[in-house]
N, C-alpha and C positions, 0 to 999 in steps of 0.2 A: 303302897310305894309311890304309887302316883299322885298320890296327897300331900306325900310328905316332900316330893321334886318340887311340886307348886307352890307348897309355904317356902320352902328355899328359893324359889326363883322369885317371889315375890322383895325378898330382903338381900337377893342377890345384889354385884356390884355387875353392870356391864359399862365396858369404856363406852364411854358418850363420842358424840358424831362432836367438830371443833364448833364453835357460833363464836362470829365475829360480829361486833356490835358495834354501830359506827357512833365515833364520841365527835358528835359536829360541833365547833367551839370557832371562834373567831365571826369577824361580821365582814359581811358582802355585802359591796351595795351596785346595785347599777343603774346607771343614768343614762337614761334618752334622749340625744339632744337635734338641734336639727342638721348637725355636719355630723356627729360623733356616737356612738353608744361608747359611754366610759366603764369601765368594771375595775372594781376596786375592794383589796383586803389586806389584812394586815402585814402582806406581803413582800405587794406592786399595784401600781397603776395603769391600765390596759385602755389608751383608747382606738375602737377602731373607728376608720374612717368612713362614711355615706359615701364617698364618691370614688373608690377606691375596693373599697372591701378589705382592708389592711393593718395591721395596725400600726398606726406613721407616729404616736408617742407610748413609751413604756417606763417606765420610772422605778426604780428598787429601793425601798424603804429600808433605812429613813430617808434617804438623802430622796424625796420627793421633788426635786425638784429639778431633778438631771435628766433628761430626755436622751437614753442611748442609743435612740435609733438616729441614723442620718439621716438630715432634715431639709436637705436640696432636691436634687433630685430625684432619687431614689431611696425617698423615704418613708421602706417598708421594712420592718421585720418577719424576716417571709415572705418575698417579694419573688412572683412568678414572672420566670424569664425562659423561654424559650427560639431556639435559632433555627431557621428556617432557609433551605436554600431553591430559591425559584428559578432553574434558570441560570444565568449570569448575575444573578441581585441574591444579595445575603439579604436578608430579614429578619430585626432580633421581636418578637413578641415582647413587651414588659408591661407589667403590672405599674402603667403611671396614668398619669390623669389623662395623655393625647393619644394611650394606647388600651385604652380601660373601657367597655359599656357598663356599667354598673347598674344592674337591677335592682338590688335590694338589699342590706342589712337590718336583722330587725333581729328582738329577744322570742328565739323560738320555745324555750321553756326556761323556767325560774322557779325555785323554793326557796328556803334559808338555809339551804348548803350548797348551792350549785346555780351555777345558771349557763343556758348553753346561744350563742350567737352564730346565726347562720348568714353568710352573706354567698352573695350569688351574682356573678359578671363574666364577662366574655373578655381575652385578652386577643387585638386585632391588630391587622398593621393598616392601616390612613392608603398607605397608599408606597409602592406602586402597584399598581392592580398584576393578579388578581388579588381579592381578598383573604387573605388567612385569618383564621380567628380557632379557638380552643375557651368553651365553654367552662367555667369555672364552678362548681359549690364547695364551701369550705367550712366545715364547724368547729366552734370553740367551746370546751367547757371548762368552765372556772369553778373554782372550790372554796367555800367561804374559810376553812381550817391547812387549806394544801398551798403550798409555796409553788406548784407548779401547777398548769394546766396542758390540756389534750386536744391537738389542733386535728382532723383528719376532712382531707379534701380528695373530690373526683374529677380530672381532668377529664373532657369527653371531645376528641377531637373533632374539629365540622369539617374537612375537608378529605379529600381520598386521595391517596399516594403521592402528597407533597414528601418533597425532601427535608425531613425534622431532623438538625443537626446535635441537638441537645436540650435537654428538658434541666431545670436548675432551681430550687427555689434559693433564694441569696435572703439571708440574714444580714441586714445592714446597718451597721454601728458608727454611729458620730467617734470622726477619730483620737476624738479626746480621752474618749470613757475609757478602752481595753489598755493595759499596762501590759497585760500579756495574753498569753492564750494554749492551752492544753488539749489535748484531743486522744483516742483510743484508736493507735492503729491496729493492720492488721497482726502484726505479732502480740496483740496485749502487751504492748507499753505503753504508756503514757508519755508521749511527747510535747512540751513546751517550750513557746518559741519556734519550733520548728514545722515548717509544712512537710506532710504525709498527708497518707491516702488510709481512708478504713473503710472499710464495705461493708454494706449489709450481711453478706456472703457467711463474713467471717464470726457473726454472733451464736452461728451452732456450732462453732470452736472452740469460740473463747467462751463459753455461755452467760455471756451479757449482750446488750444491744447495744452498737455503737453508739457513741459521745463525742462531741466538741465543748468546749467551755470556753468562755474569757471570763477574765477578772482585773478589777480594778483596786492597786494595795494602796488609794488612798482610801477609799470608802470603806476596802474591805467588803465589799459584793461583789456579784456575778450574776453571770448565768448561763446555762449550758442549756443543750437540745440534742437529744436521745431520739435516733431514727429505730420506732417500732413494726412497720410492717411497712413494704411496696407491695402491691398486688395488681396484677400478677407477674411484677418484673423484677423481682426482690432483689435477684443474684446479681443485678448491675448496679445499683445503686451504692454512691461513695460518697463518704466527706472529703473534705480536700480543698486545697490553695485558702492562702491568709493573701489578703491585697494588704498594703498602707501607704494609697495616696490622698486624696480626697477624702475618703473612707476608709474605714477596715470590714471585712468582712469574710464571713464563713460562708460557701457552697455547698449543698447537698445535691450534688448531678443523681439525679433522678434516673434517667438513661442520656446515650449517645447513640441515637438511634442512629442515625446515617443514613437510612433509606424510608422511604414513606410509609403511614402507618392508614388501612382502610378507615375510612369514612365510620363515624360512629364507635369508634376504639375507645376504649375509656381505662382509666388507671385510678386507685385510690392508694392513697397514701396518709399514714399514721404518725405523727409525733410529736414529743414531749416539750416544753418549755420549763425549766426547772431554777430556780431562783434560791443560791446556794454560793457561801464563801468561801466555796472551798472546791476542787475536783474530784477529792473523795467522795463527798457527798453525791455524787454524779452517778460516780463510778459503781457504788454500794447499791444507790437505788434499779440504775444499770442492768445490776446481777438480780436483785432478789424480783426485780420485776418478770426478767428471764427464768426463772428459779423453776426448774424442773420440765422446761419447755421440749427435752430431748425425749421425754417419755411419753410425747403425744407422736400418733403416728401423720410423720410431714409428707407423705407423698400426694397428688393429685395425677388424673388422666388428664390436665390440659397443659396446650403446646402452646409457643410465642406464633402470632401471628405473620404468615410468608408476607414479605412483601413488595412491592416495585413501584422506584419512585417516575417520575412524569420523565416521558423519551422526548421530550420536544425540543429540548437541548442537548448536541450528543457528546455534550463535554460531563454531563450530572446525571448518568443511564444506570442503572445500576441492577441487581437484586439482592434479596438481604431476609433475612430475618431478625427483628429486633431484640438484641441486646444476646446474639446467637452470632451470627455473620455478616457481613456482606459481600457480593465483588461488583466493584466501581472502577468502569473505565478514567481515567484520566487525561487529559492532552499527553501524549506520549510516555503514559502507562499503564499497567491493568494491576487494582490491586485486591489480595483476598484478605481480608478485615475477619479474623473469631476474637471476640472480647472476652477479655481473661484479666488479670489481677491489676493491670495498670491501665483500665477502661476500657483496652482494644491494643492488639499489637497487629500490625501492618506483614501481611506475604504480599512480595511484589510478586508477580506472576511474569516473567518472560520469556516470551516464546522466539528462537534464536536459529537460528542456519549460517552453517560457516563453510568455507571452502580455501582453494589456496590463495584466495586474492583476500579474503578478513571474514569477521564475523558481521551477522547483520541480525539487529533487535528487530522483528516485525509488531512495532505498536504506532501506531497512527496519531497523527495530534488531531484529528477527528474522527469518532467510531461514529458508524452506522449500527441500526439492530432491524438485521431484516424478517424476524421475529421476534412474537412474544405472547405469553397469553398469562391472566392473574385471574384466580376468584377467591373465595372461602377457604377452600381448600389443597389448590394445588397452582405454582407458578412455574412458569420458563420463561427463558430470557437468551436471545441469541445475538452477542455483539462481534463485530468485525470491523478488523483492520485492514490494509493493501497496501505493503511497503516491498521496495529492493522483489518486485514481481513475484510477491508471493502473499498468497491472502491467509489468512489466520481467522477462525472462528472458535469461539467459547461458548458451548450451549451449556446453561444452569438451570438446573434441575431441583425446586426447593417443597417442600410439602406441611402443611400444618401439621401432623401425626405425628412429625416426624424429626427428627432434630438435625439429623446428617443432611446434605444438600451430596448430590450427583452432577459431576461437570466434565463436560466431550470437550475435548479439545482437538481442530479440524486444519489441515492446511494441506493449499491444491497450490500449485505452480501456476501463474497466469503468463509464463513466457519460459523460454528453455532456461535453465538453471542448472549449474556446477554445484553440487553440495557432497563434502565430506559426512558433517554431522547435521544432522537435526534434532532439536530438545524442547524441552519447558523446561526451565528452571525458577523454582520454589526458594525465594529469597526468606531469610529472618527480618531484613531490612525492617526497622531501623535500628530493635531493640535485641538483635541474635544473643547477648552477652546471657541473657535468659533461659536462652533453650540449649538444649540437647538431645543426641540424634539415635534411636535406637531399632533397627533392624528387625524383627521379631520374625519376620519370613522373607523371600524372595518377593513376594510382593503388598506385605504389609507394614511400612515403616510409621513410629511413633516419634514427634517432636515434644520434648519435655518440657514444663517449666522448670527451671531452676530457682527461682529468684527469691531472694530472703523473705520476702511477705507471702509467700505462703509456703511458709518452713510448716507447715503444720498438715499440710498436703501430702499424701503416701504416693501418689503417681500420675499428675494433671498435665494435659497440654493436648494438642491437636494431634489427631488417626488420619493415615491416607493411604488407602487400600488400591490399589495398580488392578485395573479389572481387563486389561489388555496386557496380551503380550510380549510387554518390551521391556527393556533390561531399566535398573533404576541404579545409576550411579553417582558417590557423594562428592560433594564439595564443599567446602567451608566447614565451619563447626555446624550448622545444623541448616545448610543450601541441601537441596532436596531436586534432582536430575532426573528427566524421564528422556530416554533419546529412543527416539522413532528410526533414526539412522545413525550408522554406527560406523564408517567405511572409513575403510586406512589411506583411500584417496578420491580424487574429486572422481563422482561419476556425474556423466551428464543424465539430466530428466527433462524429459519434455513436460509443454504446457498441457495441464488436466490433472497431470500427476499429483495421488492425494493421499495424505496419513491421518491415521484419526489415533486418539487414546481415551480412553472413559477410568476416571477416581470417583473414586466414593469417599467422602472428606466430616469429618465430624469430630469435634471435640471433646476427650473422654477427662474423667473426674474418680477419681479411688480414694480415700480418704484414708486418714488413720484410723476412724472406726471399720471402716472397710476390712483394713488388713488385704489386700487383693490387690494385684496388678492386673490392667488393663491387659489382654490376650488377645493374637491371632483372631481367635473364636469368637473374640464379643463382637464382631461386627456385624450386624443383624443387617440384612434385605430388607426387612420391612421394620415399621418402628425403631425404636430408640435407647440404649440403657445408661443414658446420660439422666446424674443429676438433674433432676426437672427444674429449671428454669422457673415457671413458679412455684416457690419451695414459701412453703406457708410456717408463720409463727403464731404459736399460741400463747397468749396470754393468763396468767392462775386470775383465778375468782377468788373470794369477790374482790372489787375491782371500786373505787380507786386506793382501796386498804392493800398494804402489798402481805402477803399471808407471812406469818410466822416461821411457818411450818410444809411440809407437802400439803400441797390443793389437792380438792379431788376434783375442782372443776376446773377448766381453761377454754377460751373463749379466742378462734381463729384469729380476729380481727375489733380492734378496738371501736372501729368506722366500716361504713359502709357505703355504697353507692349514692345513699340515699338518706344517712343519717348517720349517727354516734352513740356508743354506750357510755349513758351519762351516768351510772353507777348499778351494783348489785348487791344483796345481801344475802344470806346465808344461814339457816337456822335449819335445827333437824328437819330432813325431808321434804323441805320448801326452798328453792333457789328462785330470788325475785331480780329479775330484771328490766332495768329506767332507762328506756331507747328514746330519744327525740329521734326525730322522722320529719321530712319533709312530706307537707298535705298532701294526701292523695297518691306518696309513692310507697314500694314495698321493698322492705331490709331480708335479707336473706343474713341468718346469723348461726352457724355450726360450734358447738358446744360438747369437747369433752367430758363426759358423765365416770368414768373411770368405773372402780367398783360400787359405785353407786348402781347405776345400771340404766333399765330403760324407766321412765318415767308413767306415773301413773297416769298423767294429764297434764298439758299447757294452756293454763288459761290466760287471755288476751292476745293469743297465736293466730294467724289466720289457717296455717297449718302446719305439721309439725310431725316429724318421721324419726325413726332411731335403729339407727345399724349396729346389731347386737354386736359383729363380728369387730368393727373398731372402737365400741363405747361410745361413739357420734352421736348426739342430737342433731337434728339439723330443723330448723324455726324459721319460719318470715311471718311476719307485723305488714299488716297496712294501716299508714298512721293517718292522722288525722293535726297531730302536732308532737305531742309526747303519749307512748304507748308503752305501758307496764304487762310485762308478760310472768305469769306465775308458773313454775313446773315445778311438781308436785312427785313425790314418791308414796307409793303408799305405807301407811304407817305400821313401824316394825311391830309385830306380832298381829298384827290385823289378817288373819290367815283368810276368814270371808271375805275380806273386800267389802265391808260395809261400813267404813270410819268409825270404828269402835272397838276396842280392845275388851273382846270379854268373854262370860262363860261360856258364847258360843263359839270364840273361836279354839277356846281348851278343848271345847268336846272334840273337834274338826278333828285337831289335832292329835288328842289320845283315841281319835281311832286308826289314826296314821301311826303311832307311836313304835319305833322301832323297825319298820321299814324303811329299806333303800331303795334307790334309784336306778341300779344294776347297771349294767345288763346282765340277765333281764330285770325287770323292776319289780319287785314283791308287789303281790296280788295287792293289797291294802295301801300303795304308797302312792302319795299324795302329794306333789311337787308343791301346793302351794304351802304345804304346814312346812316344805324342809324352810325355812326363814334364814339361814344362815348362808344356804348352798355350797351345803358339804356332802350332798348325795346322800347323807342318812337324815335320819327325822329322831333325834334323840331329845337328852337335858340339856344342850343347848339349844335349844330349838324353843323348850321350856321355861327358860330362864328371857328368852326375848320376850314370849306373853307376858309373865311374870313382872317385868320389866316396866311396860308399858299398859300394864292392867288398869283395867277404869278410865286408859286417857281415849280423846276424838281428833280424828282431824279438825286443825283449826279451821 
């Protein structure tokens, strides 16, 4: 019987694993000159500049001769700008020739289908001191056969808790070229002509990754730019605003940080450049490159980093975590900042005492902070006011772990004082039209979003949990009232006299996959059950082929800190991976294996781990320039583990033959012969020797 299994398993049919074969056609060429590396295919024309790092001409074939980047001042395509506030002095960072140190562009690898361009510079301000600057690397890889190519760069900040107002890379177009321009907001429409907003956010909804495009209907070209991954700030990240004066031009805000980011921070960022007549083509490539990205598992254990910008000014004091909250004092205001669908929506916070002579707002047009303490891990921040003889203090309470922030709010009498009522009151200011107000307990109330861009949303907005006992009464459509005093007439309080209230404040996220409204309950003491902040996307392999079909592999991050996947291929049991790397650094790169599983060996890894329970690889390379890493599975019916399919592994096998895996496991059974991992050892099991009898690994 068992002869007659193995003449059938040898002429058996088993479905084959897919092999993707890459057809490289078209010609690349690139030129090294002494201002420029030009790169050029039958596409476009790419040059970047030596003294910039940029690329300041771009050209869409045929019409070679039309340079659509703007060519004055700010002429980059992908131009790093960043806002800074020091102080009393705003400070914009830009990626220009008086605000640039430029290291180096050079060809960090090339074949005859690809070639990848690293350049590497610092963007600083001249002056007024002190000096800000944010270290720059940025890789490009171009494709001798692809209409588009893969920019991914690391901003690594050099400075410790300045005030970073906005991080931006601007796309900048000579305003001749765009006739018009389309873009993927966040409802999944395509709007043109019109400005909207799309976020990163919204690409595990719509399951494509955000798009912008212009186009020009005399030439009949374009081109559009497909945001693939921020890391690790992904959920702030938006397209948005069309300028047409001087230029036209497309924004990807990166973040709007608003309060300072530690010393040594760093962020990588991924995206496409695609050269297409059309915003279909955009849109299609969009999707299938997302294409089945929901079925990798997106969670990570990391938090946005607490932070606190410079108190040396007490008009720019603040605390915050980025692209999460802040609260920032202002000249006669305090306000609480959670960034939500329209980059950040503003709570003014005022703290109020009324009696029979009026009401009186206690906010100073200069706060003191007569504490405060920041590290790694945990920050506080205590600001004060002293108006109409009553002092007013806010202690914040914010923690890396952690998403929610805790904030005391403090006020002592510094002279005798008539007071009726006493409050904080929680403004929507400026954007209320948005929210809504919902009660869930005596001292748990939720503020909703409403607002049409994220219709797709089951129940998002800001928690504010009352952890003192005082009453919480509403105002406005979604004004938000804590009163400490409550008295139907003036009582007098002497000087000393003092009220405290402590919230616990945090913004919660339920989705339509959820099905779930945020509860009472979920407000956790410690840690957080907020959508993580950095929310990772994976990419399907191989790569830059976009698959047919279901992948079985996807790949975190197209870039990394320290370099870019310049391509991968795919053949039974072999997954090969082409990383450029910068000399002497290491890529850390995590790789969905699916039902593939763990891998037998990665060769050209420096090491290499796999977490059975998520299908994870996880790899890092230390390069030397370009670094090929091979992972390997072992090959189907190779039951010994000796690269070779043969009558020793039948024998292996029929003595395993018809045992399972139980519990308990028959005496005879053999995990390595089940090949299928179906828990038995049967005729299919048979048919995979059979299958692959006589072959070696390559």
């Amino acid at each position: 019987m068992l002869t007659l299994l193995l003449a059938l398993s040898l002429v058996g049919k088993i479905v084959p694993q897919p092999v993707i074969v890459y057809a490289d056609g078209g010609a690349l060429t690139v030129t090294d000159r002494a201002g420029y590396v030009k790169i050029e295919n039958d596409f476009y024309i790419a040059n970047i500049s030596k003294k910039s790092g940029g690329i300041t001409n771009f050209y869409i074939k045929p019409v070679d001769t039309v340079n659509i980047v703007y060519s004055v001042q700010y002429n980059i395509l992908g131009m790093h700008e960043i806002g800074i506030q020091n102080g009393s002095n705003g400070i914009i960072l830009t990626q220009s020739t008086s605000k640039t140190q430029h290291y180096d562009t050079s060809v960090m690898y090339s074949d005859s289908s690809s070639v990848v361009v690293c350049s590497a510079f610092r963007i600083y301000n001249p002056s007024p001191p002190p000096v800000m600057s944010v270290n720059i690397t940025e890789w490009r890889t171009f494709y001798a056969d692809k209409p588009w190519f893969v920019v991914t760069f690391t901003e690594e900040f050099q400075n410790d808790g300045q005030f970073w107002v906005e991080n931006q890379i601007c796309f900048m177009y000579d305003k001749s070229y765009p006739t018009s321009h389309r873009m993927i907001n966040d409802n999944g429409t395509k709007c043109i002509d019109v400005s909207d907003y799309g976020h990163c956010y919204s690409a595990k909804y719509l399951k494509k990754f955000m798009w912008v495009y212009i186009y020009n209907s005399s030439y009949n070209t374009g081109l559009g730019h497909i945001l693939i991954d921020v890391y690790p700030r992904s959920l702030m990240a938006f397209w948005g605003d069309w300028f047409g004066t001087a230029y036209k031009e497309w924004q990807l805000t990166l973040n709007e940080f608003r309060m300072g980011l530690p010393k040594g921070s760093k962020q990588t960022v991924t995206y496409i450049n695609y050269v297409a007549n059309n915003e279909t083509i955009i849109d299609d490539f969009a999707s299938q490159l997302f294409k089945d990205n929901h079925k990798v598992t997106q969670g990570t254990t990391d938090y946005m980093h607490t932070t606190m910008n410079n108190l040396s000014h007490s008009k720019y004091g603040g605390i915050g975590k980025s692209a999460s909250f802040y609260i920032r004092p202002q000249m006669g205001y305090l306000f609480l900042v959670y960034f939500t669908e329209g980059s950040e929506t503003a709570r003014e916070i005022q703290p109020y005492y009324k009696n029979s002579s009026g009401a009186y707002k206690i906010l100073a047009s200069t706060w003191t902070f007569p504490s405060s303490y920041w590290n790694s891990t945990y920050s506080n921040l205590t600001m004060r006011a002293e108006k109409y003889n009553m002092r007013f203090e806010i202690t914040t309470e914010a923690w890396t772990n952690n998403d929610a922030v805790k904030v005391k709010l403090d006020f002592k009498t510094l002279a005798t004082v008539n007071i009726t009522d006493l409050w904080i009151d929680f403004r929507t200011s400026p954007d209320w039209r948005f929210w809504s107000k919902t009660m869930l307990t005596p001292s748990t109330t939720l503020i909703n979003a409403s607002s049409s861009k994220v219709h797709w949303m089951y129940n998002y907005g800001t928690a504010f949990k009352n952890l003192t006992a005082y009453a919480t009464r509403s105002s406005g459509l979604a004004d938000l009232n804590y009163y400490m005093l409550d008295n139907a007439a003036d009582i007098k309080y002497n000087t000393g006299q003092s009220w405290s209230l402590t919230l616990k404040i945090h913004k919660f996220i339920r989705t339509t996959e959820q099905r779930t409204y945020f509860k009472a309950s979920d407000f956790l003491e410690t840690g957080s059950d907020l959508v993580n902040f950095n929310h990772q996307f994976w990419t399907p392999l191989p790569f830059p082929e976009t698959p047919l079909g279901n992948s079985t592999f996807y790949i975190n991050h197209l870039g990394q800190q320290n370099g870019q996947l310049i391509k991968s291929s795919y053949s039974p049991d072999k997954l090969v991976l082409n990383l450029a790397g910068e000399s002497g650094k290491t890529t850390t790169w995590r790789i969905y294996c699916g039902d593939k599983g763990q891998p037998k060996k990665c060769e050209g890894a420096t090491s290499w781990s796999y977490n059975s329970s998520s299908n994870i690889l996880t790899i890092t390379a230390l390069h030397s320039s370009s670094t090929t890493v091979t992972i390997r599975w072992a090959l189907l019916g190779d039951v010994n583990d000796d690269g070779t399919v043969n009558a020793s592994d039948l024998s292996t096998l029929s003595q395993a033959f018809g045992s399972t895996g139980g519990p308990p496991p028959s005496p005879d059974w053999n995990p390595d012969a089940d090949l299928n991992k179906d828990n038995v050892i049967n005729v299919l099991d048979l048919f995979a020797v059979g299958k692959n009898y006589g072959k070696r690994e390559p």
